[in-house]
C-alpha positions in Angstrom: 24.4 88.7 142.5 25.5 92.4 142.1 26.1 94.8 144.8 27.7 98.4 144.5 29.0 101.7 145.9 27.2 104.7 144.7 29.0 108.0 145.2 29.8 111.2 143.7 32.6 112.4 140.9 35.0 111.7 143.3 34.1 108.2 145.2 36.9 106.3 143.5 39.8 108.9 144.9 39.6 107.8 148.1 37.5 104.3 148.7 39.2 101.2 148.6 35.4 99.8 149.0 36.9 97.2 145.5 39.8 95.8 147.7 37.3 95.4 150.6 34.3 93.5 148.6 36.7 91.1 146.8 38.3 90.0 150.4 34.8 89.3 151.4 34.1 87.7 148.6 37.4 85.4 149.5 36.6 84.9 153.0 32.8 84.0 152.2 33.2 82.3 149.4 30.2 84.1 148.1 29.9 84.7 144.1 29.3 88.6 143.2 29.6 91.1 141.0 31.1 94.5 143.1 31.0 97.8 141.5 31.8 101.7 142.7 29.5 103.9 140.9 30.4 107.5 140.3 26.8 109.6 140.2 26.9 113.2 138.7 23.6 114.6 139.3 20.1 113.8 140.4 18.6 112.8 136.7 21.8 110.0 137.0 20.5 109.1 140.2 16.9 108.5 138.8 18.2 106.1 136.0 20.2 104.3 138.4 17.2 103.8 140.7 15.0 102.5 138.2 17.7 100.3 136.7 18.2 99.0 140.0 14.5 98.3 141.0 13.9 96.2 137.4 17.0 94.3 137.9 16.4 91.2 140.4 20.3 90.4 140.2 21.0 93.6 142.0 20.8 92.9 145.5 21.6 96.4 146.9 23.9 99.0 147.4 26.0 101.4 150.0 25.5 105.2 149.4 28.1 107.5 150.0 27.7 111.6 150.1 26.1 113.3 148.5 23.2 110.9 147.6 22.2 109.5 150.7 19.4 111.9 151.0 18.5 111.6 147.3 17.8 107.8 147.8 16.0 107.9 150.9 13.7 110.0 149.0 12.8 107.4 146.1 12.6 104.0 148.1 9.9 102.3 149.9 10.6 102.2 153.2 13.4 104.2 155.1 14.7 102.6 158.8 16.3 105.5 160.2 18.4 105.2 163.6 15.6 108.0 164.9 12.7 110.4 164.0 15.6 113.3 164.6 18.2 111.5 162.5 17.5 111.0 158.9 21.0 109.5 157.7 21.4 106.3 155.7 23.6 104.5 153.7 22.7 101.4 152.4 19.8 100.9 150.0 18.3 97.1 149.5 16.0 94.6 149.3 13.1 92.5 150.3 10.1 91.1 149.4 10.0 93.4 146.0 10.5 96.4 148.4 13.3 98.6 148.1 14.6 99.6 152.2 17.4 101.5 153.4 19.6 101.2 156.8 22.8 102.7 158.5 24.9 100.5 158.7 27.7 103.2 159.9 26.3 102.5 163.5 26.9 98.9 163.6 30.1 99.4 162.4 31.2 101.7 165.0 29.2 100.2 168.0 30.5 96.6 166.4 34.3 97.5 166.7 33.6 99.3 169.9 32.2 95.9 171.8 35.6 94.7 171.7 37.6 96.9 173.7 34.7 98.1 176.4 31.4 97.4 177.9 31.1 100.3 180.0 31.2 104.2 178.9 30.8 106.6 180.6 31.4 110.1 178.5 31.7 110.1 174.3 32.7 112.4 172.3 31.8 112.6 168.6 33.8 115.0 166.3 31.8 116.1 163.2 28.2 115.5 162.9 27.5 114.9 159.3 25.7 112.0 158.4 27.6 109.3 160.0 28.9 111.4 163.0 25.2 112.0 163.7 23.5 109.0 163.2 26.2 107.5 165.5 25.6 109.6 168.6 21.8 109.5 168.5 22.7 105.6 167.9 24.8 105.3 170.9 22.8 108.0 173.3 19.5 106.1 172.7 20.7 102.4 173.0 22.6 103.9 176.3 25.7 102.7 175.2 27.3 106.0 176.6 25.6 107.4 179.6 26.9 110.5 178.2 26.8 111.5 174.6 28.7 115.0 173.6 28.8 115.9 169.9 30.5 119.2 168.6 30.9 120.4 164.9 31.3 124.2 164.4 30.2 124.0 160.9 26.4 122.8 161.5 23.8 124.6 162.8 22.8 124.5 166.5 19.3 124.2 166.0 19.7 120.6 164.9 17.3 118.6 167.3 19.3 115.6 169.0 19.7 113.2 171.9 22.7 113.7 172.8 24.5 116.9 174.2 25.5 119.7 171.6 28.9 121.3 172.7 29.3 124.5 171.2 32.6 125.4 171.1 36.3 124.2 171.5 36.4 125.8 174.9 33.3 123.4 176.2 34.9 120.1 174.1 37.8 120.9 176.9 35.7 121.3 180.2 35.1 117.6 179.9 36.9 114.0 179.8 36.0 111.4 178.2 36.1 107.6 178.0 35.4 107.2 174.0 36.2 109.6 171.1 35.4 109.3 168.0 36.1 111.5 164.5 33.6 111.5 162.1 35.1 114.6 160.4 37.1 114.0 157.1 40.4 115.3 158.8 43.4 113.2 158.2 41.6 111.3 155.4 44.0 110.9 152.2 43.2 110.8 148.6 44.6 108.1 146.1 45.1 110.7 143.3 47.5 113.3 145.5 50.0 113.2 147.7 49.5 114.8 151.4 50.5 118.0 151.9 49.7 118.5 155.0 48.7 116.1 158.4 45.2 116.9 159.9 43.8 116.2 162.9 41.1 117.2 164.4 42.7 117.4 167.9 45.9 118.4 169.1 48.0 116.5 171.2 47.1 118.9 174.1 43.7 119.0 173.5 43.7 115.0 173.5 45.8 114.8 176.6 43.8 117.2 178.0 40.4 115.7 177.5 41.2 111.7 178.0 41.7 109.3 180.8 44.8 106.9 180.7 42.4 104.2 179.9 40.0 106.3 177.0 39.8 104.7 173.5 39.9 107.0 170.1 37.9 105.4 167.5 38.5 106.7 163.9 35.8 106.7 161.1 38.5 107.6 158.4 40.0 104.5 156.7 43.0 105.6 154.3 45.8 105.6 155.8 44.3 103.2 158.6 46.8 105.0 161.2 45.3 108.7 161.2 47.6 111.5 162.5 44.8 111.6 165.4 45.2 107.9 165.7 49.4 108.3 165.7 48.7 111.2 168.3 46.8 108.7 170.5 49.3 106.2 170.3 52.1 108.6 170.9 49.8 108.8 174.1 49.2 105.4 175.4 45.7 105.7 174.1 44.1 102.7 172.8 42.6 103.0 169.5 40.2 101.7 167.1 41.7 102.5 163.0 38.6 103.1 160.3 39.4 99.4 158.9 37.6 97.9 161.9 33.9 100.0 161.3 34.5 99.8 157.1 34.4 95.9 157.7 31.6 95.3 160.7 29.5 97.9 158.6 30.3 96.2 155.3 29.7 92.4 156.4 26.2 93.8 158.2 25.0 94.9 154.5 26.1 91.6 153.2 23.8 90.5 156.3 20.9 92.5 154.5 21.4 91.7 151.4 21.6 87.7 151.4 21.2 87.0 155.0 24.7 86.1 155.2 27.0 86.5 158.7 30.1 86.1 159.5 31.9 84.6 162.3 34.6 86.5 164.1 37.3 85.2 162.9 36.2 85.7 159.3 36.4 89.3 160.5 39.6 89.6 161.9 40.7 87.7 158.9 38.9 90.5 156.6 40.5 93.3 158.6 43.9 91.8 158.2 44.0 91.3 154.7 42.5 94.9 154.4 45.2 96.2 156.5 47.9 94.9 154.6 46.2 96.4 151.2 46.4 99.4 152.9 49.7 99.7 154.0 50.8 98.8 150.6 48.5 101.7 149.1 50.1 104.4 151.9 53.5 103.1 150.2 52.6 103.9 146.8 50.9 107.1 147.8 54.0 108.4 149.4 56.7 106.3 146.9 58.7 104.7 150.4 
């Protein structure tokens, strides 16, 4: 069995996808071959795709930017989160059909379950591919009776089911109970040391928009405590690290690809030994 990571030039400065795949393969005691692929340019992505479609050992893949749209483009069968949201990121599977899915949702929604039932307002910061597909996700399975998403850097005319804040000033007329980034602020990079700490909200902004009780929910993985997550804390906030949704998304492609679950506590076992990984790779990164 083989399953992979397909990315751009850069996938292996920051993914620890390798670390991730052999836990699972640990926990599960499932037998697998688990590559990251580093894609150039769309001819690549053509000889991948038909090396992949004759192999039957290749079970499927995750896709991460910039060929998510490329590879919803060749396959058979696309299952997009809605007709207005077009993002995937796992290609596999079934029947001699190739399929694709978006797993980013489960991952989120997944992690989420465990800390509440009931939300009333969510933010989503940055509405790229994952940041998107995850508040159409949670405004059309009404897991938030109020979805707001805001990212300055994408059009407005986007068509969506959730509501489109347009600036800073209207992210701060509200509070909510959930808040999510899905922008790349406060991600790190194996091959540099951090210069500098992002977040995408200040401590004021976050004390200003959240409840006493309001979770933050990170999509970034490395380092698994964000600035915005250290902010949070530093707050009271509960929080949700990037660890938890890079697992529950993870284990749901295994799902696809052999039909294969995992109990909880095979989960919190995975995150766990993830965590550790990371901390030791947040060590090395900043020679402690």
């Amino acid at each position: 069995m083989k399953i992979g990571l397909v990315g751009g030039k850069d996938i292996k400065k920051y993914t620890i996808a390798d670390k991730l795949w052999t836990i699972i393969a640990k926990v599960t005691e499932l037998n697998f071959d688990f590559e990251v692929i580093s894609i150039a340019d769309e001819n690549m992505i053509k000889r991948f795709y038909k090396q992949f479609t004759n192999d039957k050992d290749f079970f499927g893949f995750n896709v991460a930017l910039p060929w998510k749209e490329s590879f919803a483009n060749l396959v058979d069968k696309n299952n997009y989160v809605s007709s207005k949201c077009k993002a995937i990121n796992t290609v596999y599977k079934i029947n001699n059909k190739v399929l694709t899915f978006n797993t980013d949702v489960i991952g989120v929604s997944g992690a989420l379950s465990l800390y509440e039932k009931n939300i009333n307002s969510t933010l989503i910061m940055g509405l790229g591919g994952a940041g998107f597909a995850t508040a159409e996700y949670l405004a059309l399975n009404q897991i938030a009776l109020k979805v707001y998403g805001y990212d300055p850097n994408i059009p407005l005319g986007l068509k969506h089911n959730f509501i489109r804040l347009k600036n800073l000033n209207n992210v701060l007329n509200h509070k909510y109970n959930l808040i999510i980034n899905a922008t790349p602020r406060g991600k790190y990079y194996f091959d540099q040391s951090p210069q500098s700490f992002e977040s995408p909200l200040s401590a004021k902004m976050l004390k200003t928009i959240t409840h006493p009780s309001s979770i933050i929910q990170e999509m970034n993985y490395f380092p698994a405590v964000t600035p915005l997550l250290e902010t949070a804390n530093l707050l009271g906030l509960r929080t949700i690290s990037g660890i938890q949704m890079l697992v529950r998304q993870a284990l749901h492609s295994l799902l696809l690809y052999r039909g294969v679950s995992c109990s909880e506590d095979q989960v919190n076992l995975i995150i766990k030994e993830l965590d550790l990984i990371g901390d030791k790779l947040e060590k090395d990164l900043f020679i402690i």
